[in-house]
N, C-alpha and C positions, 0 to 999 in steps of 0.2 A: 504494500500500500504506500509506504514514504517513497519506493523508489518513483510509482509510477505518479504521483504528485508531487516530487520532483523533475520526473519528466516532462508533466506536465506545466510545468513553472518555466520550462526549459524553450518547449517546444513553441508553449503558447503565447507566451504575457513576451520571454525575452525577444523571442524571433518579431513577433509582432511592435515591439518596439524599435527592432533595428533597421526591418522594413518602413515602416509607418516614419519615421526621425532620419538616425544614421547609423551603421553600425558601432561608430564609438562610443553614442549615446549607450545602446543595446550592451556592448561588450562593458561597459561602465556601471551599467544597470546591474549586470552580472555580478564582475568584481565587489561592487558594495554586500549585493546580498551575500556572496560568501564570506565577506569580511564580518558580516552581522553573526552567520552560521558561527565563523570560528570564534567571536567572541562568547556567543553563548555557550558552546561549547568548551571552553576554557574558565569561564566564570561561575556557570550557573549548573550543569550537569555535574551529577551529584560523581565523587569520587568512587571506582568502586574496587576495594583493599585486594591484592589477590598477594598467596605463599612468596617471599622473594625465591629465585631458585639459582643455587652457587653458581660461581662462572666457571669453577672446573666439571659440575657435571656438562654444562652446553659443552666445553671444548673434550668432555669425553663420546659424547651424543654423535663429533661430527668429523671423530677422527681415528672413526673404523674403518680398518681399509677398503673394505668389500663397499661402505657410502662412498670414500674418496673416489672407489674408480667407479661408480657408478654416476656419480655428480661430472668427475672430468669428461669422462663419455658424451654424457648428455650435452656439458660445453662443447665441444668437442665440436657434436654432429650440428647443433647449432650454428656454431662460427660456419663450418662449413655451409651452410646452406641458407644461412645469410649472404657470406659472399662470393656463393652461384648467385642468388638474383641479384645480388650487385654490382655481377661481372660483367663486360663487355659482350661475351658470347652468349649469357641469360638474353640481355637487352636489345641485341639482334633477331632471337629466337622469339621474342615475345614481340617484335614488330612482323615477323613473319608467319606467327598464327596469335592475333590479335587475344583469343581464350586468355589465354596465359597473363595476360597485362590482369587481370580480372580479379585474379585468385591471391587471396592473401596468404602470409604469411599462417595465420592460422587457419585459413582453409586446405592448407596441402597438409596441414597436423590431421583435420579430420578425416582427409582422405586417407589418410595413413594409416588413423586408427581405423577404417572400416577396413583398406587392404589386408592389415594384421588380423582382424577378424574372421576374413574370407580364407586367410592362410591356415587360421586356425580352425575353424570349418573341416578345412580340406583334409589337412592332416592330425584331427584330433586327436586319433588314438599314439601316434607318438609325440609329439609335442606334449599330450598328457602326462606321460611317463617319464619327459623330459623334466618340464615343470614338477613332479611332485616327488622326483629323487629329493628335494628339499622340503620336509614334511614340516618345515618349522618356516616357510615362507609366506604368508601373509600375501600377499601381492599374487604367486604362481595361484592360492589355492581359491582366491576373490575373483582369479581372472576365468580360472575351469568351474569353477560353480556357476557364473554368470553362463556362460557357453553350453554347457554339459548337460541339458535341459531338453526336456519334447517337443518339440516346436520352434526351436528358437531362432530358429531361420525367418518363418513367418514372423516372430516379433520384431527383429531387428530390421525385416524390409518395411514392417508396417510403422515402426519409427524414425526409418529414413525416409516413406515417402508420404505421410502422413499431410506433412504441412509443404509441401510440394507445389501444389497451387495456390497456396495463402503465400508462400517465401518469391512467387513470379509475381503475383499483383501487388506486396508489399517493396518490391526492389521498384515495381515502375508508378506506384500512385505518385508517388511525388514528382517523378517527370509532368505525369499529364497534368496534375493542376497547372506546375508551369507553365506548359506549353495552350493548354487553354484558356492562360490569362491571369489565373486568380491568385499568381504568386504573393502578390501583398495580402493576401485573406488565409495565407496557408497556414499560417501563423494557430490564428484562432482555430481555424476548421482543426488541425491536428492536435493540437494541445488543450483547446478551449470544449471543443469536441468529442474530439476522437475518446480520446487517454478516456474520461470521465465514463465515457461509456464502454470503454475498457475495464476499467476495475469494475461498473456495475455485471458485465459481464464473467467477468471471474468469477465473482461470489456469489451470481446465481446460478453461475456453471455447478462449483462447488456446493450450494447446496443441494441442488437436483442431483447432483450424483448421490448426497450421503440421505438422500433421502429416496430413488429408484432407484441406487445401482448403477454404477458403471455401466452394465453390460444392454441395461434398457435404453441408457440415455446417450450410448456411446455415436448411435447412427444418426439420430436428428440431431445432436449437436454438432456431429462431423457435418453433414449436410447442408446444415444454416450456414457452416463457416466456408461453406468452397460453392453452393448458391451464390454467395459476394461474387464470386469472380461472372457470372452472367449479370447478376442486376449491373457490374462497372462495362461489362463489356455495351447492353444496350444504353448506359449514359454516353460512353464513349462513342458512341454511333451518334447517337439523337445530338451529340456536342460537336460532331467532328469538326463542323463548317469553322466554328470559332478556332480549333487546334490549328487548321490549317490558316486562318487569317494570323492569328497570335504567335506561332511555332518562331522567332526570332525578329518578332514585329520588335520595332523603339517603341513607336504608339500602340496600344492593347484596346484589341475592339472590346468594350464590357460586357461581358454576356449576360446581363440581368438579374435581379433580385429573383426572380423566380428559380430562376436558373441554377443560382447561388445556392440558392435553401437547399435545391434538389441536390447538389454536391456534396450540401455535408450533410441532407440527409442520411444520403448514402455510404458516407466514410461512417457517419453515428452506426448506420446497422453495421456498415463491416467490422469496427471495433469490438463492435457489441459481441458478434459471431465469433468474430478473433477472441477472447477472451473466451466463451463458451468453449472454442478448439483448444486455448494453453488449457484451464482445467481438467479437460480428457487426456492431454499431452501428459500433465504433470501427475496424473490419478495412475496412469496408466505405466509412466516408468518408475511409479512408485510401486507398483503390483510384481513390476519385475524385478523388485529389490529382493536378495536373501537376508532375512532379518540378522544372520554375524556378517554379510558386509553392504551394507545398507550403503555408507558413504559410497564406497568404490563402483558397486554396481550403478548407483544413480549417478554418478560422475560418467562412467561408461555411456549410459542412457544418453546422457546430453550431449555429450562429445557426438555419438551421433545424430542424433535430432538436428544437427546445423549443418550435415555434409547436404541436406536440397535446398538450404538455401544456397548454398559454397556456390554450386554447381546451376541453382535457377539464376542465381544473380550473375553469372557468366555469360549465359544467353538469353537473358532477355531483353538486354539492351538491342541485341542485334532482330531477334525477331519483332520487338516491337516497331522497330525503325522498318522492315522489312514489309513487316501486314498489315500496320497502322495499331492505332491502341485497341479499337474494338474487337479487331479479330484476334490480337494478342490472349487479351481478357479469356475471349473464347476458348484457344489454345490451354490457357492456364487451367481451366477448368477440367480440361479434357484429362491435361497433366494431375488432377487433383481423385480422376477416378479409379487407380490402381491402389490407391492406399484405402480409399472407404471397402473397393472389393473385399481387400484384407483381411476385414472386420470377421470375417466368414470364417477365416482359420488361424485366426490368432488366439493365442493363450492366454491366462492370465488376467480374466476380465473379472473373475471372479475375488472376493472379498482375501482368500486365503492365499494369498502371494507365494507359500512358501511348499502348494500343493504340487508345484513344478517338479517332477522326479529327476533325478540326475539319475545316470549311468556309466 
């Protein structure tokens, strides 16, 4: 709730100021309120006591060798693969299949953790045996309990492709208000708007679930939230004339009050939907937690939840530009029906998370 009414503070009141004045006004505006935040938080927030703990247990904590070479490694592979993309030969390769410019640093981490996945898949049964030669590892025995499961194929696709058409209309809503003019109003529509009926989303996501069940409410709340992407695809249509007058106009033809309202009616429902979908999202790889590694497996969970955005946000700049907005939307939807199929064989919808059988 604080995060998303800070977003909300972020999205709506600051952008809206820097558009509407100047940005130094807006970036100014910012500055003070966090200067307010950190004051109270240094003044007024209550202190709260915790154990001192010696400084030779931390430097015994962190200077086992088996942490040392596994921390150096990690640097290691890092440096490296920072500077590949900052080489001259990355910078070429990424002018010559444009993809590539796209994908961030932590989008090739999630595709990494799915390819390690898929490897583990493949060659379970020895990689198993690999991993649990160390019966006192924490980490090998979180990674095969997560994996080691009836189905788990089907959960892991239906949590990469879940939000699939929510993460292509979310990468391009905010082009098309641009380009259809309303950039000074995006301000409020997103933050003033949107967010508010976001969080009322969540909470009524989450009570309808702890009130029918996941497994009842899993398919209309999927459906409200990937429906958004046709109601934007026929706005996008019935707007197009204005996109195509506005798309890099100086002077912006205004597209009307009415018109207006219809905009952020529609971002209100999509927010709305959007929140109904995180609380399935979040219900949902909380089911597929093992109650001894709850943290690790839900880490896991999200890590991949973000590889369709990683990969929607890659192309859909170009097929937008390609089919226009409306048909884009269309596309996004269509992208959005392999993950509700899912719904049909996936695990875990039930209340008892921990009925998953390993083998």
């Amino acid at each position: 709730m604080a995060y998303r009414i800070s977003m909300m503070t972020g999205t709506g009141v600051i952008v809206t100021i820097g558009a509407t004045t100047s940005w130094l006004v807006g970036f100014l505006s910012a500055g003070a309120l966090l200067s307010l935040l950190f004051i109270y938080h240094l003044f007024l927030l209550p202190n709260v006591e915790t154990e001192g703990i010696p400084i030779r247990n931390f430097f015994k904590a962190f200077l086992r060798l088996r942490l040392i070479i596994v921390i150096v490694l990690i640097a290691f592979i890092i440096i490296v693969l920072r500077s590949i993309s900052a080489s001259e030969w990355y910078g070429q390769l990424e002018h010559q299949v444009p993809i590539l410019d796209k994908i961030r640093f932590s989008g090739w981490v999630g595709i990494g953790l799915l390819a390690a996945l898929i490897l583990l898949a493949i060659f379970k049964g020895r990689i198993k045996r690999i991993f649990l030669r160390d019966k006192n590892s924490f980490y090998s025995r979180a990674f095969m309990a997560y994996m080691d499961r009836d189905k788990i194929g089907a959960a892991l696709a239906f949590i990469i492709l879940m939000r699939t058409g929510e993460s292509m209309l979310a990468s391009m809503a905010s082009p098309f208000m641009v380009d259809l003019g309303i950039k000074i109003h995006y301000g409020w529509i997103s933050g003033g708007v949107g967010l508010p009926f976001s969080i009322i989303g969540a909470m009524f996501g989450g009570w309808m679930i702890s009130r029918y069940t996941l497994k009842r409410t899993i398919w209309p709340f999927l459906l409200a939230q990937n429906l958004t992407n046709i109601i934007y695809m026929l706005l996008a249509l019935k707007l197009n004339k204005f996109v195509v007058f506005n798309t890099g106009a100086e002077i912006v033809t205004p597209i009307g009050s009415l018109n207006l309202l219809l905009v952020a009616s529609v971002h209100a429902f999509d927010q709305f939907a959007g929140g109904l979908g995180t609380s399935v999202l979040v219900t949902y790889l909380m089911r597929t937690c093992l109650s001894e590694f709850k943290a690790a497996h839900f880490a896991i969970g999200t890590g991949l939840m973000n590889i369709s955005g990683v990969l929607s946000g890659v192309v859909s700049g170009f097929l937008a530009g390609w089919l226009g907005y409306g048909y884009f939307f269309g596309i996004s939807f269509l992208a959005s029906v392999p993950g509700m199929l899912l719904i049909f064989f996936i695990p875990f919808l039930e209340s008892n998370n921990d009925s998953g059988t390993s083998h």
